[in-house]
C-alpha positions in Angstrom: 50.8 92.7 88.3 48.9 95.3 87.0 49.9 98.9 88.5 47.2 101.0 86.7 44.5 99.7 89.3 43.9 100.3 92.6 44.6 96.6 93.8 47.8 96.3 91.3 49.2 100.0 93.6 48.2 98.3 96.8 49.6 94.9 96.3 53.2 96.7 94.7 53.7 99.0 97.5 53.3 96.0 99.7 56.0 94.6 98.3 58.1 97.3 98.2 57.4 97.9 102.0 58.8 94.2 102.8 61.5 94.8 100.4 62.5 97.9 102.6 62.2 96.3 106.0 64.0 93.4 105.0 66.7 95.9 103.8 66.8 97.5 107.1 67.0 93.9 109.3 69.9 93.2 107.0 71.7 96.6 108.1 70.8 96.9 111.4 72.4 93.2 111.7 75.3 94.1 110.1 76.0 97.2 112.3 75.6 95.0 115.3 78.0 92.4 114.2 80.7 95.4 113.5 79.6 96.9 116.9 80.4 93.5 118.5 83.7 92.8 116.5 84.6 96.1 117.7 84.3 95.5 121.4 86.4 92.5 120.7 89.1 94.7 119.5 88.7 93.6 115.9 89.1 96.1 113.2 88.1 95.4 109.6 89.8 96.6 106.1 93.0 96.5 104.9 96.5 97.0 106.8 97.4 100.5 105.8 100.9 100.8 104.3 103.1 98.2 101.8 104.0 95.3 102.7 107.9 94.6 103.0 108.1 92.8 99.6 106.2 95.6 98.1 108.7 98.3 99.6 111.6 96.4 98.4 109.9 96.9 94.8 109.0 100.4 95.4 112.7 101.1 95.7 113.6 99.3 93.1 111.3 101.1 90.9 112.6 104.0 92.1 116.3 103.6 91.5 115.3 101.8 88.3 113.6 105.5 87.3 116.7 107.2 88.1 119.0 105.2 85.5 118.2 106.7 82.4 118.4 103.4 80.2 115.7 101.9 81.2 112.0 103.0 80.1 109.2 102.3 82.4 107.6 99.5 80.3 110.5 97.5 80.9 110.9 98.3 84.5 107.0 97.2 84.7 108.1 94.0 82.9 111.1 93.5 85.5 109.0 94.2 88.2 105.7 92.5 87.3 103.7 95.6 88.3 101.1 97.1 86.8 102.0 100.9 85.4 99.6 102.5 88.3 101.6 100.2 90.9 104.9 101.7 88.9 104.0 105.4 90.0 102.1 104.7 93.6 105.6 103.1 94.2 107.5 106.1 93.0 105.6 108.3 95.3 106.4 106.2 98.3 110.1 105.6 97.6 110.4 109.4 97.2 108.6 110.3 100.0 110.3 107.9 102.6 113.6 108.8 100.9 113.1 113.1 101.5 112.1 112.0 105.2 114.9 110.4 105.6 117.2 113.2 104.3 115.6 115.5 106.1 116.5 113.7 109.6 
């Protein structure tokens, strides 16, 4: 397709107009199926929170950080976390622990 002329313009904005409606069907579609699900009382996404395996290793990573002997590449390795795991766990365990003594 040739843009410089006058038929080569027409015929590309032509195609990009059917690329935009197309692009709008598939959105209004899929806002209309979430609209729907939602009236069912369905709710997308991921559960907020860890799960109960994951808050048992949270405060194991936690009490593991405490004890001085161990570095946190081996407590990754005890674990099988990954290092950003290691420290989103740490924040939890701490944060559930100060609300705790704080009741």
């Amino acid at each position: 397709m040739d843009t410089t002329t006058i038929q080569g313009r027409l015929t590309f904005n032509i195609f990009a107009s059917f690329a935009e409606f197309e692009r709008e069907l598939i959105r209004e579609r899929t806002m209309a199926g979430l609209k729907a699900a939602r009236e069912k009382g369905r709710v997308g996404g991921r559960k907020p929170g860890l799960s109960a395996k994951n808050k048992s290793k949270a405060y194991a990573a936690y009490t593991m950080s405490k004890d001085k002997n161990m570095n946190v590449s081996e407590i990754l390795k005890v674990l099988k976390i990954s290092k950003a795991s290691y420290y989103r766990y740490i924040e939890y365990a701490k944060k559930k622990i100060d609300e705790k003594e704080k009741k």
